[in-house]
C-alpha positions as CSV (number, residue, x, y, z in Angstrom):
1,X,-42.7,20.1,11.0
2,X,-38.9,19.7,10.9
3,X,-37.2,22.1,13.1
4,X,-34.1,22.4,11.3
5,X,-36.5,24.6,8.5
6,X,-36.5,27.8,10.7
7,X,-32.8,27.8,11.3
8,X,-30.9,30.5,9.9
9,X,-27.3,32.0,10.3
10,X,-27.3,35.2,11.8
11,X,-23.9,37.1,12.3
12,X,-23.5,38.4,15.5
13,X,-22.5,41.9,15.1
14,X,-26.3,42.3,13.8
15,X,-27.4,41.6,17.4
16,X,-28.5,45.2,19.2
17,X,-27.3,46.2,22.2
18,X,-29.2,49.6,22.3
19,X,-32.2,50.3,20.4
20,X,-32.5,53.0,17.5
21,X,-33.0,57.0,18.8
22,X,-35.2,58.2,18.5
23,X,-37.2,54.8,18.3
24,X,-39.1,55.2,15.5
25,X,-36.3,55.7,13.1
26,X,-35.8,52.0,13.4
27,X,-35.4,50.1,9.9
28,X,-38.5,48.4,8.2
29,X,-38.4,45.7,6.4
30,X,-42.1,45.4,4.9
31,X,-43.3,42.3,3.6
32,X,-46.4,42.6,1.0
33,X,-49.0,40.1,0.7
34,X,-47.5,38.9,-3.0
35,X,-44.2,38.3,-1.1
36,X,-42.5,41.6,-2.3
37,X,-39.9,43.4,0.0
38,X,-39.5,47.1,0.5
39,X,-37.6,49.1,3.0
40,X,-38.7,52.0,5.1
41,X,-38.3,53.1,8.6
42,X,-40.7,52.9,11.8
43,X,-41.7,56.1,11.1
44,X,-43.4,55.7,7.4
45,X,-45.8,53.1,9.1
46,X,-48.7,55.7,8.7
47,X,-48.2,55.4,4.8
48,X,-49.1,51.5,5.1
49,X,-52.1,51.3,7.0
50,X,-55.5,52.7,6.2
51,X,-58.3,54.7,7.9
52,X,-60.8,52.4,9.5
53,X,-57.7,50.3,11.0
54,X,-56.9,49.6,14.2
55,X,-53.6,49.0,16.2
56,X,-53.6,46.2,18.6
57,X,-50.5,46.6,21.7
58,X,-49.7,44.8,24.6
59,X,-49.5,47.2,27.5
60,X,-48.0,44.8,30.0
61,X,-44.9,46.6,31.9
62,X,-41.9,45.3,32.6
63,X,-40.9,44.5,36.7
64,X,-37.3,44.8,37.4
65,X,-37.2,40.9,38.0
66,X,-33.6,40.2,38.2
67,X,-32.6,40.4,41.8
68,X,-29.2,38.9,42.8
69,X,-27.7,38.1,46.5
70,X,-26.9,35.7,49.1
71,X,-28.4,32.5,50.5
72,X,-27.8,32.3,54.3
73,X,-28.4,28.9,56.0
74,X,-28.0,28.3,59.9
75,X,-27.5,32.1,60.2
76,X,-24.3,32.5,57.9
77,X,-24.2,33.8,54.5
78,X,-23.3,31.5,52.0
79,X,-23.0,31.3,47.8
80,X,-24.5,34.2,45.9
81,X,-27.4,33.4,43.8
82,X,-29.2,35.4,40.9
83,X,-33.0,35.1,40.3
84,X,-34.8,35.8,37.8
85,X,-39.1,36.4,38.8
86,X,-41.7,34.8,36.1
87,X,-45.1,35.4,37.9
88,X,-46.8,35.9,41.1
89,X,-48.1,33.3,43.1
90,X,-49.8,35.6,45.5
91,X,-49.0,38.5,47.5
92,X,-45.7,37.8,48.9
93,X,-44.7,34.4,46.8
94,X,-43.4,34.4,43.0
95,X,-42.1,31.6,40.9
96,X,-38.4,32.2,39.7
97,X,-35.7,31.1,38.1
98,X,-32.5,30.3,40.0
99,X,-29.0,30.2,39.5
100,X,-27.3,28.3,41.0
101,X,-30.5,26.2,41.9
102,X,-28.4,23.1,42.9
103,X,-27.4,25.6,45.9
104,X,-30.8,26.2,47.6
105,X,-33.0,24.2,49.0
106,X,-36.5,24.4,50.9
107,X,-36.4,26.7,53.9
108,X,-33.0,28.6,52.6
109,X,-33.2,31.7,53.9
110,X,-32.3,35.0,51.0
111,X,-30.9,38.2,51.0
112,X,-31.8,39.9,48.1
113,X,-30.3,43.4,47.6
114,X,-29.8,45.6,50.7
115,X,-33.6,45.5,51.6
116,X,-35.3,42.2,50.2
117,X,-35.8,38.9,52.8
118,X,-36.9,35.7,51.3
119,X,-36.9,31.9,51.8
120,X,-37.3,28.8,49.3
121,X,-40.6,27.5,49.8
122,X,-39.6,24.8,46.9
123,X,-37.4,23.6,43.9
124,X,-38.3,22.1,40.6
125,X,-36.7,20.0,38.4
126,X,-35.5,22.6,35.8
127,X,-34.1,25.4,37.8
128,X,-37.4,27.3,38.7
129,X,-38.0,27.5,42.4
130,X,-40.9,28.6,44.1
131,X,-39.6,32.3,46.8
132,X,-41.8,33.7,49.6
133,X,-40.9,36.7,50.7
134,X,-41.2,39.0,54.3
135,X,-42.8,42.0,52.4
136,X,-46.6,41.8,50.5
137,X,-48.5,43.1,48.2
138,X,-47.6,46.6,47.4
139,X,-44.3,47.1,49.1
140,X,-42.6,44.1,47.8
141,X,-43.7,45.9,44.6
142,X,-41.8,48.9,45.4
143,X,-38.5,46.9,47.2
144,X,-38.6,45.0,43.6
145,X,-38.4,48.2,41.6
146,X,-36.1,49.4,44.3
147,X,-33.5,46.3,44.3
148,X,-34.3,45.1,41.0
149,X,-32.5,45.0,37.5
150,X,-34.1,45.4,34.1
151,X,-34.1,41.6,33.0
152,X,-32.1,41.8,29.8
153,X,-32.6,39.2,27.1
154,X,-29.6,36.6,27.3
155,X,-28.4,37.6,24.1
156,X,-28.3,41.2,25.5
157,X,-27.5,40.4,29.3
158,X,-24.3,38.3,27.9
159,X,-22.5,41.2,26.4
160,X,-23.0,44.2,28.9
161,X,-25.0,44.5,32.5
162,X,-28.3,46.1,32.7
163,X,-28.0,50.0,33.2
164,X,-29.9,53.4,34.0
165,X,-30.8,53.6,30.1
166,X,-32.3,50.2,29.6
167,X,-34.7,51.2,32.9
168,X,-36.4,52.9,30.2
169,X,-35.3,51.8,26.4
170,X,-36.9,48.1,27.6
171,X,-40.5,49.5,28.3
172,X,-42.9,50.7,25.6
173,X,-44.4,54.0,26.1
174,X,-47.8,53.1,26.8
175,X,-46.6,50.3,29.5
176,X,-49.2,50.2,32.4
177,X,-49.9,46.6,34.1
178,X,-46.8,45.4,35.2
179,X,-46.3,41.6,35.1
180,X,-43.6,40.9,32.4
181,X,-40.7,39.5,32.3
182,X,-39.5,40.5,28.9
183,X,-40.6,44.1,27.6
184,X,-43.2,43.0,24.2
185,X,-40.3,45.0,21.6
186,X,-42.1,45.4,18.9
187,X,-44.0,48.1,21.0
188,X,-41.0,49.6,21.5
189,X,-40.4,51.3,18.0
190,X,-43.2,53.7,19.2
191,X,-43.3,57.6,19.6
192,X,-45.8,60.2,20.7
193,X,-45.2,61.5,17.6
194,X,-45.9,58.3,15.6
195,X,-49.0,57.6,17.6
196,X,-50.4,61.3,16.8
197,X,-49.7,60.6,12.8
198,X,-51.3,57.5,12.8
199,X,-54.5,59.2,14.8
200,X,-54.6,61.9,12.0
201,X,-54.4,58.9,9.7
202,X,-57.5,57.8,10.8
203,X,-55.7,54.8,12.6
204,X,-57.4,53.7,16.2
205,X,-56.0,52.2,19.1
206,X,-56.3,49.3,21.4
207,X,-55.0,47.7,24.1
208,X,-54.7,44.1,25.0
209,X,-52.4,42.2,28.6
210,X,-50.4,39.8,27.9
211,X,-47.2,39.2,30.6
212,X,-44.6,38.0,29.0
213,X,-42.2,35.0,30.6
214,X,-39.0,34.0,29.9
215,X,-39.8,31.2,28.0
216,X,-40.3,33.6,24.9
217,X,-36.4,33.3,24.5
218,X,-36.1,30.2,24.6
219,X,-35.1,28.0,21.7
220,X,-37.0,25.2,20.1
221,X,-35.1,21.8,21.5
222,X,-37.6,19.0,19.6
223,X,-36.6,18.0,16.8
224,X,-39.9,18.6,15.6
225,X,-43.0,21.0,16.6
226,X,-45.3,18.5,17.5
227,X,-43.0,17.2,20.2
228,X,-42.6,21.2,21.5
229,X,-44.5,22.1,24.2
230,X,-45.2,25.8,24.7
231,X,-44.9,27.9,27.7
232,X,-48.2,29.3,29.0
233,X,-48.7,32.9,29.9
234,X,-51.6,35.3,31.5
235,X,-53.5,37.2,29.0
236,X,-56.6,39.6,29.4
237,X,-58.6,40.8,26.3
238,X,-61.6,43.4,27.6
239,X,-65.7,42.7,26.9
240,X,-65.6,46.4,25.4
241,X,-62.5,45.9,23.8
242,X,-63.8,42.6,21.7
243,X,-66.5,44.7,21.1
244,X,-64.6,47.4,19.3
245,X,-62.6,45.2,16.9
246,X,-65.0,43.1,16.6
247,X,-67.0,46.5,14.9
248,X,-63.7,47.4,13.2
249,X,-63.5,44.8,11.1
250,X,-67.5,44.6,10.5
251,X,-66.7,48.4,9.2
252,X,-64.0,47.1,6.3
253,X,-61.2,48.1,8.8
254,X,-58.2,45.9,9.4
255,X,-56.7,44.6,12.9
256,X,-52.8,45.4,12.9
257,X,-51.2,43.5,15.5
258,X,-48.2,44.7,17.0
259,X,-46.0,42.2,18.2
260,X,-46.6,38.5,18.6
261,X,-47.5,38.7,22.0
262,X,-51.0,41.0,20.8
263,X,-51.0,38.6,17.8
264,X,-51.7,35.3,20.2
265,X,-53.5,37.1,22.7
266,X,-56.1,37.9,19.9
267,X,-56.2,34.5,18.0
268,X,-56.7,33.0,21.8
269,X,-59.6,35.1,22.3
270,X,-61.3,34.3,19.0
271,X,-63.2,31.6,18.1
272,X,-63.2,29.6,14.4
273,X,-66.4,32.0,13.3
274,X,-63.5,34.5,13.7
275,X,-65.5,36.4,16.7
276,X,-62.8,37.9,19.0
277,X,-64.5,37.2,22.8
278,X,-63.2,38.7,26.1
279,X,-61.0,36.3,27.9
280,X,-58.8,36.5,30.6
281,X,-56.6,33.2,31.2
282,X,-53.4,32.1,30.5
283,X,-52.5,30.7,26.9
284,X,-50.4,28.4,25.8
285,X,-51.2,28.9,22.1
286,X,-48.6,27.9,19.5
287,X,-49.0,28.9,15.7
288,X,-46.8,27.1,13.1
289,X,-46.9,26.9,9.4
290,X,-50.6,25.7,8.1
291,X,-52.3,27.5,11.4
292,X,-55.6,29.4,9.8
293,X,-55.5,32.6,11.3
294,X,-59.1,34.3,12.6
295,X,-57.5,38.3,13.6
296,X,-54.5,40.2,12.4
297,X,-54.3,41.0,8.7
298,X,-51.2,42.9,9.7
299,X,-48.4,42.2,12.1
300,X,-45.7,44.6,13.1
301,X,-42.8,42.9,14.9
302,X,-39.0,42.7,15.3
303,X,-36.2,40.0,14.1
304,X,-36.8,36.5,15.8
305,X,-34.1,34.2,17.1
306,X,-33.6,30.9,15.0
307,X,-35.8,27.9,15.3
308,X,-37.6,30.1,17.8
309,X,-41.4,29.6,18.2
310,X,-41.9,33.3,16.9
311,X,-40.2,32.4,14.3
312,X,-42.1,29.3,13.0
313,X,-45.4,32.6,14.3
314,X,-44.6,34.8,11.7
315,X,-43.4,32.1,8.8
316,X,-47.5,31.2,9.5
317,X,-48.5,34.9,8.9
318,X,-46.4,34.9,6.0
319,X,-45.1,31.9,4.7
320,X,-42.2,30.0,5.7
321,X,-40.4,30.6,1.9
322,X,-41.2,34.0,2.0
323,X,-39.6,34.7,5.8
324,X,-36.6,32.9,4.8
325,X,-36.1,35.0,1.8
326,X,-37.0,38.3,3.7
327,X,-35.1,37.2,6.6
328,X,-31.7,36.7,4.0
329,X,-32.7,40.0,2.3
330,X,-32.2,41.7,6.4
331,X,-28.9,40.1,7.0
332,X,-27.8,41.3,3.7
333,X,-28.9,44.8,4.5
334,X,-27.2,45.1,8.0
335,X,-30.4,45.3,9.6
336,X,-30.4,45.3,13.4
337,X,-31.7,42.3,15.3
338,X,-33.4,41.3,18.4
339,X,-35.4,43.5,21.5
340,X,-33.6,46.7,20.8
341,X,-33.4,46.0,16.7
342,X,-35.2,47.0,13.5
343,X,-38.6,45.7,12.8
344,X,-40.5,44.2,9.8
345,X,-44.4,45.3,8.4
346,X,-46.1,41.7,7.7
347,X,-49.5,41.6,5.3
348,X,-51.0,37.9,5.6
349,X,-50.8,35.9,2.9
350,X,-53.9,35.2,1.5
């Protein structure tokens, strides 16, 4: 398909910089199956779903994976460089983005922070470089959490620095295997308080990994989707977990994604019979317009950047003429978009 179709104008003002407080009084834009639009707020999600369903989340936490110092070659310290950690390698090596990476080279020695030794082990041809560090395992963990920023979205990170708050504001509540590099924010809307309505509600919960990378920010560059190729990431669906969804929807209940990042996690763990299987594996799925879906009937998730790959996701789940138009009808409304903005309720169209 033509790129250029899931471009938009969005004015920048609508960008967030801080998320709603409390979080569930985010807007919600909720999309019906027939294409109608109605707005509500986080909070009213309990009034949309039914007993019998079952929320799907991604409890992946977020590492404090911007680090920033000095390279030092032939014992001196030389030009400051920023990096920004995708995923582990092993125990003491991670594969990260550098800037500048025209600077280092194999066997630069790093300071990172006050605490944090490293060396380039290698550099690709895009930036990403390959870092091994002194510490391992469970104390480079805590140096990273130590030394570490919150790794703010560009759109974020380009209009104010990381702070105390954001430490906090970009991680969902329920965040417990950490691994990502972006916080999955459509999981952030969520509230003890929510989570207890939706349980009197008769609404279950489960939990899927994926980590997220920094490719989810990245912009579409083809021209056209076939020529895209999609950034893999680690996922882990559970054997008791397939199990349970699998029963939920034999019992008439629904699955409600929340957040693309569940959303491909489960349509990479189910098969065209539309069995959902334990898997555990990286993914590299990418859903566009004409994908035939074998999950989610419902999908909770924030705004989406133009000609974005979660863009073209939801336009799938919902139809590209019906995103456009709902998308138009949120710009015209002032809602919020982006990690820390509003959010929209998504039925599949039949």
């Amino acid at each position: 398909m033509d790129v250029s179709l899931f471009d938009f104008e969005l004015p920048e003002e609508l960008i967030a910089l801080r998320p709603a407080e409390p979080r569930d009084s985010a807007r919600l834009l909720v999309v019906h199956p027939d294409g109608g639009l109605e707005h509500a707020h986080v909070r009213d999600l309990p009034a949309y779903l039914h007993p019998r369903d079952v929320l799907v989340v991604n409890d992946t936490k977020v590492i404090q994976a911007r680090l920033r110092g000095t390279r030092e070659r032939d014992g001196s310290p030389g030009a400051k460089v920023e990096l920004l950690l995708l995923r582990r390698l092993g125990p003491d090596r991670f594969q990260a983005f550098a800037r500048p990476a025209k600077k280092l080279h194999p066997g630069d020695a790093l300071k990172l922070g006050a605490s944090i030794a490293a060396h380039v082990i290698a550099r690709g041809e895009a930036g990403e470089v390959e870092i091994g560090f002194d510490l391992t395992g469970a104390r480079l963990d805590a140096a990273i959490a130590a030394e570490g920023e919150t790794p703010l979205p560009p759109y974020i990170a380009g209009k104010r620095k990381a702070d105390a708050r954001d430490v906090a504001d970009y991680q969902t509540i329920y965040a417990r295997e950490e691994g990502s590099v972006a916080a999955p924010t459509a999981g952030l809307h969520f509230t003890p308080e929510l989570f207890g309505q939706l349980a009197d509600a008769g609404v279950t919960r489960e939990h899927v990994t994926l980590n997220v990378g920094a490719g989810t920010f990245l912009p579409v560059s083809a021209s056209d989707t076939a020529e895209h190729k999609m950034h893999s990431e680690y996922a882990v669906l559970e054997a008791d977990t397939a199990e349970r969804l699998n029963a939920v929807r034999a019992d008439g209940g629904r699955i409600v994604a929340v957040g693309t990042t569940s959303l491909r996690t489960l349509e990479s763990a189910a098969t065209p019979d539309r069995v959902i299987h334990p898997m555990a594996r990286e993914t590299d799925i990418f859903i566009t317009p004409g994908y035939a879906f074998r999950t989610a009937d419902v999908l909770l998730t924030n705004f989406h950047l133009p000609k974005s790959t979660l863009f073209m996701l939801v336009s799938a789940f919902t139809g590209l003429d019906t995103m456009q138009r709902a998308y138009a009808e949120a710009i015209g409304e002032h809602y919020r978009f982006y990690s820390y903005g509003d959010a929209c309720l998504l039925f599949r169209r039949p």
